[in-house]
N, C-alpha and C positions, 0 to 999 in steps of 0.2 A: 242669293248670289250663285253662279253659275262658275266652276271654277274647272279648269285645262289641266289636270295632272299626268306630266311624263314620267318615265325612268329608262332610262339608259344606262343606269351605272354598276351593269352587272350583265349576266347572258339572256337577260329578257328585252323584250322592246315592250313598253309600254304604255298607254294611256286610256283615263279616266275623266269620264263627264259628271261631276259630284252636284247637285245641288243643296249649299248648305243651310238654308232654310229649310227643308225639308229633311235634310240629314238622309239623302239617298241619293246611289250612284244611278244615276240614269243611264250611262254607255261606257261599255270596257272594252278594251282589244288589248291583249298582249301576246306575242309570240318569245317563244325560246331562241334565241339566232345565233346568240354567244359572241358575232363580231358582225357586224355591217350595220349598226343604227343607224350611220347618216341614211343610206338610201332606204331603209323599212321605215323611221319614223312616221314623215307626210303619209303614207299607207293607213298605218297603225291610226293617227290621229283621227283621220277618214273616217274607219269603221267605227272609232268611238265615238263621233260626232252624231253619223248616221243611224246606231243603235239607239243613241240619246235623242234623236228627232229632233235637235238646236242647230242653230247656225255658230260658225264662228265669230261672230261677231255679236252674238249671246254672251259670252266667255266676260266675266267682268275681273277672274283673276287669273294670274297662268303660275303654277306649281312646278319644282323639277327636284328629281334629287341629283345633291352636289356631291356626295361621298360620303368615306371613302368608298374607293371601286375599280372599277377598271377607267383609268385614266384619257384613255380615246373618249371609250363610251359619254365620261360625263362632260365633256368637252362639248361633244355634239349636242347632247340635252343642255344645255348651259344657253347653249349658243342659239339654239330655238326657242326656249323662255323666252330667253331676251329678246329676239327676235319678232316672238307673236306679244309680248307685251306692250312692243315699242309701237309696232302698227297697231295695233288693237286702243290704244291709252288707256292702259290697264297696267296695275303693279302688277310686278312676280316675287315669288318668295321662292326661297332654298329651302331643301328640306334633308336634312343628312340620313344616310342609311340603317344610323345606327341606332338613331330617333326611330327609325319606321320599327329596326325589326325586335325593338324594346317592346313596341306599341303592339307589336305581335306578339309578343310573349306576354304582354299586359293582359290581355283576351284571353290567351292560355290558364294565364296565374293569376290573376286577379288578388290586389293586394301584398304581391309581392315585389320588391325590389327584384331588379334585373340590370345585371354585368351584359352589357351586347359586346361581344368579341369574333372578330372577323382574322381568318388564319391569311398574314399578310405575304406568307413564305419568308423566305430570307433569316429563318429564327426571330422571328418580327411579328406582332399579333396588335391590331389594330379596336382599341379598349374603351370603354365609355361606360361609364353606372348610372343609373336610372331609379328615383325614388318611385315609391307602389302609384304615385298619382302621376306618374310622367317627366318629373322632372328632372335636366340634371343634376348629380351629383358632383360631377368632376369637368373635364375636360376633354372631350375625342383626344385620342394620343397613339401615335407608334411606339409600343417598346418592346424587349426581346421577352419573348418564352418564358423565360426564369425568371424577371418582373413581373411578368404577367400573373404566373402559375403563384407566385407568392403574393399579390395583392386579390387572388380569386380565391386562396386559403383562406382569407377572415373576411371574405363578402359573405354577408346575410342576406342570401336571396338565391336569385335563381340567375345560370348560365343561359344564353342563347349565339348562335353562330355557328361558323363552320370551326374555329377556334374551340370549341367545348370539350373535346376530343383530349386536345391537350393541357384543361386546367379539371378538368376529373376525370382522371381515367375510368372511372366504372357509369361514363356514363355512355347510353343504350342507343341507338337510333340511328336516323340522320340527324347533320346538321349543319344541311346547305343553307348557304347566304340568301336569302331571298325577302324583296322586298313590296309586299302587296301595293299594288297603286293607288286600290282603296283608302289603305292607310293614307299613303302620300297627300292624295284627297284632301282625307277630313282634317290631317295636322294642318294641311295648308290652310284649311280654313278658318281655325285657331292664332295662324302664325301673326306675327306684327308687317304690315307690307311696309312700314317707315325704316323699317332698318335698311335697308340699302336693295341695289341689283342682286341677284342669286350668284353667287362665283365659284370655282371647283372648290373643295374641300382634301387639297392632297398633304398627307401627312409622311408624304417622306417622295423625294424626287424622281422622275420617271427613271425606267428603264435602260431605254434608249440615249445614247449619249454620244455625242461629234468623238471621235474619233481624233486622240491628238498628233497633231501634223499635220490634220488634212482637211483646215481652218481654211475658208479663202479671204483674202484679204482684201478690207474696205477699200473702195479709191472714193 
């Protein structure tokens, strides 16, 4: 099966031509952009098409990740899954962030358990645990710092995220957000397409917000 992995939910654009019969990426393109997915994706898709030597209508599943992330961004990949699934007649799956950058850290650590923790700002750090084979342990969740820091004291495993920073401080490195599409890829491969359309994955409400008073009113 021939399967369309994007990601938008973070400062890459990105997409993946996987064939998972084979268990290989035939074509990748990703750029760093940090904001404008809607207009680079159709781009991006392009060159991963055209690296892969397939047609779009090869594509027998379409993958995206839904979050958490940057809230535009997964919006717009959400909305192109869905979009190339419906014309294509083909499921789509979601795939959370936190699932990928587990799945990252699984290849690092192999056989260890992994806390994926993404620094949400606001005293807010967005959390998820991962048994050594992948699965979760808990539930993605928004909570502050000082939950956080206190439920990463007696995890037996390994931190990953931009969050690490803050639940052990002696730890060394980078550790930026980043979610290979490879990954994306092959969990989509795995996923169940009967659960339902891909939808955002926002664990705490946008930003941006109407401004009270200056509501216009329905007629």
């Amino acid at each position: 099966m021939i399967i369309l992995a994007l990601d938008t939910a973070g400062v890459d654009c990105a997409a993946s031509v996987y064939d998972s019969s084979r268990n290989t990426v035939l074509g990748e393109a990703s750029d760093m952009i940090g904001k404008g997915h809607a207009e680079h994706l159709i781009g991006i898709i392009d060159r991963a098409l055209d690296q892969a030597g397939v047609r779009l209508s090869d594509v027998g599943r379409v993958a995206v990740t839904i979050g958490p992330g940057s809230f535009t961004g997964i919006r717009v990949g959400v909305a192109a899954a869905r979009g190339f699934a419906l014309s294509l007649g083909v499921p789509a799956v979601g795939i959370t962030t936190l699932a990928v950058m587990a799945e990252a850290e699984h290849e690092r650590s192999p056989g260890r358990r992994v806390l994926a923790a993404m620094d949400a700002k606001r005293n807010e750090i967005y959390l998820q645990a991962f048994d050594a084979d992948g699965t979760p342990l808990d539930e993605a969740r928004a909570v502050t710092v000082e939950d956080a820091q206190a439920f990463a004291a007696s995890f037996d495993g390994v931190i990953t995220g931009s969050a690490t920073p803050l639940l052990r401080p002696d730890a060394t490195g980078e550790h930026a957000n980043h979610f290979p599409i490879s990954i994306v890829a092959r969990l989509a491969a795995a996923a169940d397409p009967s659960s339902g359309k891909p939808k955002p994955l926002y664990l705490r409400g946008p930003d941006a917000k109407p401004q009270a008073g200056f509501a216009i009113a329905r007629v």
